[in-house]
C-alpha positions as CSV (number, residue, x, y, z in Angstrom):
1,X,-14.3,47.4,16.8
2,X,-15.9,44.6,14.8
3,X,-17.3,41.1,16.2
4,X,-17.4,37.5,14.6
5,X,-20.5,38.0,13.9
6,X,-20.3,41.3,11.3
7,X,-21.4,43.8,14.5
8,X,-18.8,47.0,14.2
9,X,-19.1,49.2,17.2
10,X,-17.6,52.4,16.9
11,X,-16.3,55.2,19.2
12,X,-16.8,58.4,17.7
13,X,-17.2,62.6,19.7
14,X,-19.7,65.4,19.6
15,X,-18.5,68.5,20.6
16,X,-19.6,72.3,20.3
17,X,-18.3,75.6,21.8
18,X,-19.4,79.2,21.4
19,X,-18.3,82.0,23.4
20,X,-21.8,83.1,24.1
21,X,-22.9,80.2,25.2
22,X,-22.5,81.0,28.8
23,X,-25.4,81.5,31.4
24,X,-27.6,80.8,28.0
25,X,-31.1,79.0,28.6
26,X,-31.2,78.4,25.3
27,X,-30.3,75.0,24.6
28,X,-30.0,75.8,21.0
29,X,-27.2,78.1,22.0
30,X,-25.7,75.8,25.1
31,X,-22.5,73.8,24.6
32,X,-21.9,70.4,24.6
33,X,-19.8,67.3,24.5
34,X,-20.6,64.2,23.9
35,X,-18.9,60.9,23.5
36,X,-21.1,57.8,21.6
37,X,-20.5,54.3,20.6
38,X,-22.7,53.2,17.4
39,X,-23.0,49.5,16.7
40,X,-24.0,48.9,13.2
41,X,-25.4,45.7,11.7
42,X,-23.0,43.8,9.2
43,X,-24.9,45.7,6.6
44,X,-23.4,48.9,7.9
45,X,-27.0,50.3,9.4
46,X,-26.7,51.8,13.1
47,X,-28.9,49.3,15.5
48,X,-27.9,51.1,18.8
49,X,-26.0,54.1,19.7
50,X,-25.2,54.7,23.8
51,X,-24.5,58.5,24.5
52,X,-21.7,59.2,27.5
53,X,-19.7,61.8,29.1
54,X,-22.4,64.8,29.8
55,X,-25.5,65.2,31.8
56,X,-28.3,62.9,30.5
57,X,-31.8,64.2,29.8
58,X,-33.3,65.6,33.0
59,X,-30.0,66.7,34.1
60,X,-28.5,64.0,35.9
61,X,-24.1,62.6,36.0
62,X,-23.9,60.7,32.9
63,X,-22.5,56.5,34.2
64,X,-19.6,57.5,31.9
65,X,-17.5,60.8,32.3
66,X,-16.1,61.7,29.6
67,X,-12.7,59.9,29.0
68,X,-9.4,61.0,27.5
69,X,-7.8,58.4,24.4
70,X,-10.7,56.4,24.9
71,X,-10.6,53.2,23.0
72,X,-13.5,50.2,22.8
73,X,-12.7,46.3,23.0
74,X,-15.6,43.6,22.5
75,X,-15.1,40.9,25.4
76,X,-15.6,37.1,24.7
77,X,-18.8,37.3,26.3
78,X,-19.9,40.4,24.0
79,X,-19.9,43.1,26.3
80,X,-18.2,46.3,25.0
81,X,-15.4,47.5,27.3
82,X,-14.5,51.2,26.7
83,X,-11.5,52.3,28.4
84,X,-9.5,55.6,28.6
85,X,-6.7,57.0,30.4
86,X,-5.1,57.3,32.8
87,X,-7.0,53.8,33.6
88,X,-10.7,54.0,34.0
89,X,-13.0,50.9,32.4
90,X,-17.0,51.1,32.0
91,X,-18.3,47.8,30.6
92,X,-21.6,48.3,28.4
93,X,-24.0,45.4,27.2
94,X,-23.9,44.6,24.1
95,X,-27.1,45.9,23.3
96,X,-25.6,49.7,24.4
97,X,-28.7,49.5,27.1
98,X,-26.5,49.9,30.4
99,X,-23.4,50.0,32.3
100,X,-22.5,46.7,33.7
101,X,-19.4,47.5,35.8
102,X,-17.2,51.0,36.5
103,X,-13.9,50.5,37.2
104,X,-12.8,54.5,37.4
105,X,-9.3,56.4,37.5
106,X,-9.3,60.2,38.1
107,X,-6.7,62.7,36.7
108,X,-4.4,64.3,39.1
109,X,-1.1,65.5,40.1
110,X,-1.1,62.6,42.6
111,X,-3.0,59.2,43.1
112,X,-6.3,59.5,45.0
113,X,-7.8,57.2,47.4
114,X,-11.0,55.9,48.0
115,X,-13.9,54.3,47.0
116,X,-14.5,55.7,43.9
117,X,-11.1,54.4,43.2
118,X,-11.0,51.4,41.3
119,X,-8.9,51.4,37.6
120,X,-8.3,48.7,35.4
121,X,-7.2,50.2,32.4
122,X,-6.0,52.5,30.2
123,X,-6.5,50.2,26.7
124,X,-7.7,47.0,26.4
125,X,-7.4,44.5,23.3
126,X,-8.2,40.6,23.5
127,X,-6.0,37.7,22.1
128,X,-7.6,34.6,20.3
129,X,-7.7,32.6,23.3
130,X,-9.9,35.6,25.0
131,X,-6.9,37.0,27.1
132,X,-7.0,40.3,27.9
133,X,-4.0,42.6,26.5
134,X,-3.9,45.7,28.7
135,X,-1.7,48.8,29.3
136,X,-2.1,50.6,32.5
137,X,-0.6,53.1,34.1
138,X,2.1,54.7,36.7
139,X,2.2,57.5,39.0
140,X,5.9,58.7,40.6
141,X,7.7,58.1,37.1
142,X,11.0,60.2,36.3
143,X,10.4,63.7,36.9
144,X,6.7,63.5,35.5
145,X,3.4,64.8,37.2
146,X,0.9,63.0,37.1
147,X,0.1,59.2,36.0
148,X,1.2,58.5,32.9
149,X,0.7,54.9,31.1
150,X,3.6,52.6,31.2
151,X,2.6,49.1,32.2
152,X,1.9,46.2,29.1
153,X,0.2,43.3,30.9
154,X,-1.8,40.3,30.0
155,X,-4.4,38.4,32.4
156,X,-4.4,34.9,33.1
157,X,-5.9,32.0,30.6
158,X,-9.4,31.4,31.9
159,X,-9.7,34.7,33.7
160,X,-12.3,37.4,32.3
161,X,-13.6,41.0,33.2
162,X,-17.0,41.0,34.6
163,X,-19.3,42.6,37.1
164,X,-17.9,41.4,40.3
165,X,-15.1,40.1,39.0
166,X,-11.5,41.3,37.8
167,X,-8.8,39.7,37.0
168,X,-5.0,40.0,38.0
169,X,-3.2,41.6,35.0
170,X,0.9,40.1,34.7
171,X,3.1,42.6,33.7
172,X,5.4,42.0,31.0
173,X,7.1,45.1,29.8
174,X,7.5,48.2,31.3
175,X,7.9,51.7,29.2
176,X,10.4,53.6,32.3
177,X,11.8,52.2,35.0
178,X,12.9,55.3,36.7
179,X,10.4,55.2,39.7
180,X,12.4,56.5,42.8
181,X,9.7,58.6,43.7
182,X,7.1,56.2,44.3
183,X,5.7,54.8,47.3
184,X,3.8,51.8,48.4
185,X,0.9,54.2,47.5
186,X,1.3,54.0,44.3
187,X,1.0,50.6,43.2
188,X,-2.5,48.6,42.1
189,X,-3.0,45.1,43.9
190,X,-4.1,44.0,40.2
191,X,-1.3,44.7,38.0
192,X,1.4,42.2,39.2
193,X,5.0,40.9,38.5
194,X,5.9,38.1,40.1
195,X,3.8,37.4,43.4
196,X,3.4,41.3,44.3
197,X,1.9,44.4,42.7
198,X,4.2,46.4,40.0
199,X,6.1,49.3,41.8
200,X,9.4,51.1,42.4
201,X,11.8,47.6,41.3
202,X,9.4,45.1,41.0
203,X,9.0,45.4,36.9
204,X,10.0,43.7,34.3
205,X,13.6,44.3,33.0
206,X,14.8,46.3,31.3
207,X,12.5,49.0,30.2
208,X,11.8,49.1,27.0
209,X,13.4,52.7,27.0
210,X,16.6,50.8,28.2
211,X,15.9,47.8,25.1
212,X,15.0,50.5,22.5
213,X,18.4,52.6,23.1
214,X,20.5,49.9,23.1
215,X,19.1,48.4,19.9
216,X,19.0,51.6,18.3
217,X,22.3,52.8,19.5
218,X,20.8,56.0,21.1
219,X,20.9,55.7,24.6
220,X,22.2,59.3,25.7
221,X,21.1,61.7,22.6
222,X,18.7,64.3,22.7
223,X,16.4,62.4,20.2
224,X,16.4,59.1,21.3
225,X,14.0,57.1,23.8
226,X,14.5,59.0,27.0
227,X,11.2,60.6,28.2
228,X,8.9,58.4,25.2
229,X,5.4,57.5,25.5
230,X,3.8,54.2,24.2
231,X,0.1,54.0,22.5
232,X,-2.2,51.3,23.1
233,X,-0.9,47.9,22.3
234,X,-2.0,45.0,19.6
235,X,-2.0,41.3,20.1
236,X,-0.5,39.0,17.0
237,X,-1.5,36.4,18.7
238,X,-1.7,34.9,22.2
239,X,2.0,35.3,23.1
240,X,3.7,38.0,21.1
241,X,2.7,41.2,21.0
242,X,3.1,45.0,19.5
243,X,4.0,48.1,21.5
244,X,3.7,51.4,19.5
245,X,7.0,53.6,21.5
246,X,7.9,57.3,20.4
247,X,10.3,59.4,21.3
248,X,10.4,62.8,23.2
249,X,8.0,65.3,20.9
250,X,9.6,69.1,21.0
251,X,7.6,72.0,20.1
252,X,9.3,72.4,16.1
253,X,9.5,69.6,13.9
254,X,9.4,66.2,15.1
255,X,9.8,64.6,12.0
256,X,13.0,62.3,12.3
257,X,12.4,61.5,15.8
258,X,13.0,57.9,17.1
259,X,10.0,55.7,17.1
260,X,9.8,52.0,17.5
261,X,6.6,49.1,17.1
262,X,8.4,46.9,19.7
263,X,7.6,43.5,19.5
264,X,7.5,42.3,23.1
265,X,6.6,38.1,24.1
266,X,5.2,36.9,27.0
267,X,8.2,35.8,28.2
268,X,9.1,39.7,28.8
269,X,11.4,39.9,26.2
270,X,11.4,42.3,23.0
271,X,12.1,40.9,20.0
272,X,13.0,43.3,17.8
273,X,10.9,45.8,16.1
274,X,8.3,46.0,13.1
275,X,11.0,46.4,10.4
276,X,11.8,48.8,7.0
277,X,10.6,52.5,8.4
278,X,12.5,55.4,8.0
279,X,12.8,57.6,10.6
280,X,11.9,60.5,8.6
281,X,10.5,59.6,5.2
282,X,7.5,56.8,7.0
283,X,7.1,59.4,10.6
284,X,3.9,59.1,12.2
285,X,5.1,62.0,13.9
286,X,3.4,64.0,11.2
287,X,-0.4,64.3,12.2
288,X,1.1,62.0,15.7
289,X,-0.7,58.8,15.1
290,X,1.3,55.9,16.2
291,X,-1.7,53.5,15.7
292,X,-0.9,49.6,15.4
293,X,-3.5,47.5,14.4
294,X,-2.8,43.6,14.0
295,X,-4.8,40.5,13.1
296,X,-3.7,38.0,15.8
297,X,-5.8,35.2,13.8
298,X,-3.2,35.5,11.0
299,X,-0.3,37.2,12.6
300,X,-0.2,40.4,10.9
301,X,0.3,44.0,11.7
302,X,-0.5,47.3,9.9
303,X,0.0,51.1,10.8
304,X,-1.0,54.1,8.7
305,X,0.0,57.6,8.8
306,X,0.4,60.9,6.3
307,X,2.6,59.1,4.0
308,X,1.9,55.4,3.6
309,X,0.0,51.9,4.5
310,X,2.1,49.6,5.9
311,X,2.1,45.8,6.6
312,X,4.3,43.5,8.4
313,X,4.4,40.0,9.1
314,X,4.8,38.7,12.5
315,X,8.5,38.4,12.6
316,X,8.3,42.1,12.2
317,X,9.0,41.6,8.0
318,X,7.6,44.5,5.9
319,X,5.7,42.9,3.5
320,X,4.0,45.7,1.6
321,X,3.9,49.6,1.6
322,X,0.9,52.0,-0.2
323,X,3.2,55.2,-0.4
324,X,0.9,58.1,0.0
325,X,2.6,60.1,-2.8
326,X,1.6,57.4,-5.5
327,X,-1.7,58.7,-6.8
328,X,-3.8,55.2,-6.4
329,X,-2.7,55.6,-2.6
330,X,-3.1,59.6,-2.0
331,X,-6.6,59.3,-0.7
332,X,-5.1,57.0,2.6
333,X,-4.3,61.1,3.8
334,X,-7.8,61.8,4.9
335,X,-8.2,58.3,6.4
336,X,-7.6,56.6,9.9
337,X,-7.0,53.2,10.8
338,X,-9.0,51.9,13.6
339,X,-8.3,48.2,13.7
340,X,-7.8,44.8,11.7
341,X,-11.5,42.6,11.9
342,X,-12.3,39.3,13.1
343,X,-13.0,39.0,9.0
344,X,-9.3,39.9,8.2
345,X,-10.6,43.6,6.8
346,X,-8.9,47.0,8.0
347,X,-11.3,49.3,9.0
348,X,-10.6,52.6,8.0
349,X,-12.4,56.3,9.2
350,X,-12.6,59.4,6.9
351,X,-11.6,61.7,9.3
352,X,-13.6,64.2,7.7
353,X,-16.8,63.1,5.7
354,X,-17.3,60.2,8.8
355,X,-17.8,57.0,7.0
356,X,-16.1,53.5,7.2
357,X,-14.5,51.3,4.4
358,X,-13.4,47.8,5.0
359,X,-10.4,47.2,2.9
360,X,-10.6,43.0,2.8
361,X,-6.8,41.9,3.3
362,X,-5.7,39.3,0.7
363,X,-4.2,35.8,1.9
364,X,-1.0,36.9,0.4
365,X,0.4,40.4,1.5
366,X,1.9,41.0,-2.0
367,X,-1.5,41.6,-3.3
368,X,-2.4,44.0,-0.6
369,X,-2.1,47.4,-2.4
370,X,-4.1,45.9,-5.5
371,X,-6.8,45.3,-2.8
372,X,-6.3,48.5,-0.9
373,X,-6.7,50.4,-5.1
374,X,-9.9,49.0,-5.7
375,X,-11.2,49.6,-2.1
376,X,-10.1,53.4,-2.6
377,X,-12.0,53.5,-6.3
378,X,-15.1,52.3,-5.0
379,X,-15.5,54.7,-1.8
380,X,-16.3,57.2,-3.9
381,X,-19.3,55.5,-5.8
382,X,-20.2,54.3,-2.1
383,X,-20.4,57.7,-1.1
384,X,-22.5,59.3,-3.9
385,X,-24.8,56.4,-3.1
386,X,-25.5,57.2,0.7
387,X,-25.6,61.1,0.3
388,X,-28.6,60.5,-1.8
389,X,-29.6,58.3,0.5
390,X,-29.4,60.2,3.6
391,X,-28.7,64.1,2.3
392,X,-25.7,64.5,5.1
393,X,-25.5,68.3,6.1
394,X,-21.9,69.0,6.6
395,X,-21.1,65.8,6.3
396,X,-23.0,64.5,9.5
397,X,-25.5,61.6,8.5
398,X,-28.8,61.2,10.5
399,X,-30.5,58.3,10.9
400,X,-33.2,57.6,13.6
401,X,-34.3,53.7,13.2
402,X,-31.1,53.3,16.0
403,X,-32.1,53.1,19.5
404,X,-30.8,55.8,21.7
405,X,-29.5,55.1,25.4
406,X,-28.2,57.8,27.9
407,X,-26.0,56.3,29.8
């Protein structure tokens, strides 16, 4: 997650396991698993990095636990909000120092009460005019355990996320309407439609399983939108929005499956979709990632996966596609997009050597895959540069001038 100012924060995991790790006093031998945010300088050198979600030297609850499809947002004040499902939000400084504000959802078969009880969450992305774009989730839904995310809502101009202070959230789509089972219990006093909290009927309408089967003439088959999940959501601006839907995933192939990048407005309406995908041949069911980023300064949206780049204006036109087969594009395989910068660059992660490229995105989309070619043909002379630099063993890179904060 990049700032105006050339600051990227990124989210990134730690983990080890060995099976004789147990009951060891060793801590050479002792598991772990860590989650950290790094914020680098516009140069690309770390400046901070705050360390979450396991004990913290001396053996005391990390602030942070440890949070499933975590994802970070930089606020319009600059602190760093790092949310995670099924709703929790921790809000750090910007220097990485400390934990603001908690606002924490457990996991469970049911929705617990209490004090310790206080979501927001599950993703949060920020519009131009500093609105917060939010997806939160549901408990009682269809014949599903647990909470599962299924609310898009925007706060209110002016409102902001603070210590003390959090705003109302509006909803304006809703992934499944099928809520007979829930109760009073289950609704959150902040996530609203209308003048009362989201629950059972009060939501908008209809769902956007109901919207995606119509459009898409599948209402009723096995592989269309009944029983989908949605992924975090991007802003393309301050009123229209992109909601990343797939379809039921089976245990063979999923390849084929209906998917859709909804394009939902304020006004609770969808539409349409982010256009010229092919259900089998542009799947980001291969290697599931149903990431959208967008640029809601210039009203774009992009999405990569196993077999292409792909960008979209923002009436959902597909201006340019990087096929993965073409040999200038083949490298975009071991690469993940994490989100489109204040700048106008995509940020991309090598999933496995862990290093950043900023691809700069030309004014015109036609000249994107030029830009994205010469990006790819200088990573590698980037690379040989920094390994002499820093000797990476097994591709992990130390440096120690970043300060270091348990949290």
């Amino acid at each position: 997650m990049a700032t105006a100012a050339g600051d990227t924060y990124v989210l990134t995991g730690l983990r080890r396991y060995r099976g004789h790790a147990a009951g060891s006093a060793e801590p050479a031998e002792q598991d772990f698993g860590y989650q950290l945010i790094t914020r680098h300088a516009a140069d690309g050198k770390p400046t901070a990095t705050a360390v979450f979600g396991q004990a913290v030297p001396g053996g005391g609850p990390s602030a942070i636990p440890e949070g499933d499809s975590a994802t970070l947002a930089v606020l319009p004040d600059g602190a760093v909000a790092v949310s995670s499902k099924p709703g929790s939000t921790h809000l750090l400084s910007p220097d990485l120092d400390k934990v603001l504000a908690s606002w924490p959802m457990s996991c469970g078969w049911e929705r617990k009460q209490g004090p310790g009880e206080d979501p927001f969450a599950a993703s949060i992305a920020v519009t131009p005019a500093g609105r917060l774009l939010c997806m939160t989730s549901e408990y009682g839904l269809g014949n599903w355990a647990g909470s599962h995310p299924n609310i898009v809502a925007v706060s209110d101009p002016g409102t902001t996320l603070g210590p003390g202070r959090k705003p109302v959230l509006r909803a304006i789509a809703t992934l499944d309407a099928r809520t007979d089972r829930q109760s009073d219990a289950d609704s959150y006093a902040h996530v609203r439609y209308g003048d009362e909290p989201v629950g059972r009927g009060n939501r908008p309408s209809p769902s956007l399983t109901e919207a995606l089967s119509e459009l898409t003439g599948t209402s009723g088959s096995l592989y269309g939108y009944l029983d989908s999940r949605m992924t975090r959501p991007a802003a393309l601006g301050d009123d229209l929005f992109v909601v990343p839907v797939f379809g039921k995933t089976y245990r063979s192939s999923n390849r084929g499956q209906e998917f859709s990048f909804a394009l939902v407005d304020e006004r609770r309406a969808l539409r349409g979709r982010l256009g010229g995908l092919h259900l089998r041949e542009d799947s980001p069911f291969t290697g599931f990632d149903f990431t959208v980023v967008a640029d809601p300064h210039r009203a774009r949206a992009f999405h990569l996966n196993r077999y292409g780049l792909y960008a979209w204006s923002a009436d959902g036109v597909l201006r340019a596609r990087m096929p993965t087969l073409e040999k200038p594009f083949k490298p975009l395989v071991h690469f993940t997009l994490l989100e489109c910068t204040p700048a106008g660059e995509l940020l991309l992660a090598h999933r496995k050597q862990h290093l950043l490229l900023r691809v700069p995105v030309p004014q015109d989309l036609d000249d994107l895959a030029v830009a994205v070619e010469a990006a790819l043909k200088g990573y590698g002379r980037q690379r040989t540069a920094l390994k002499k630099q820093y000797a990476p063993v097994n591709w992990l890179w130390s440096d120690s001038a970043a300060a270091v904060h348990h949290l």
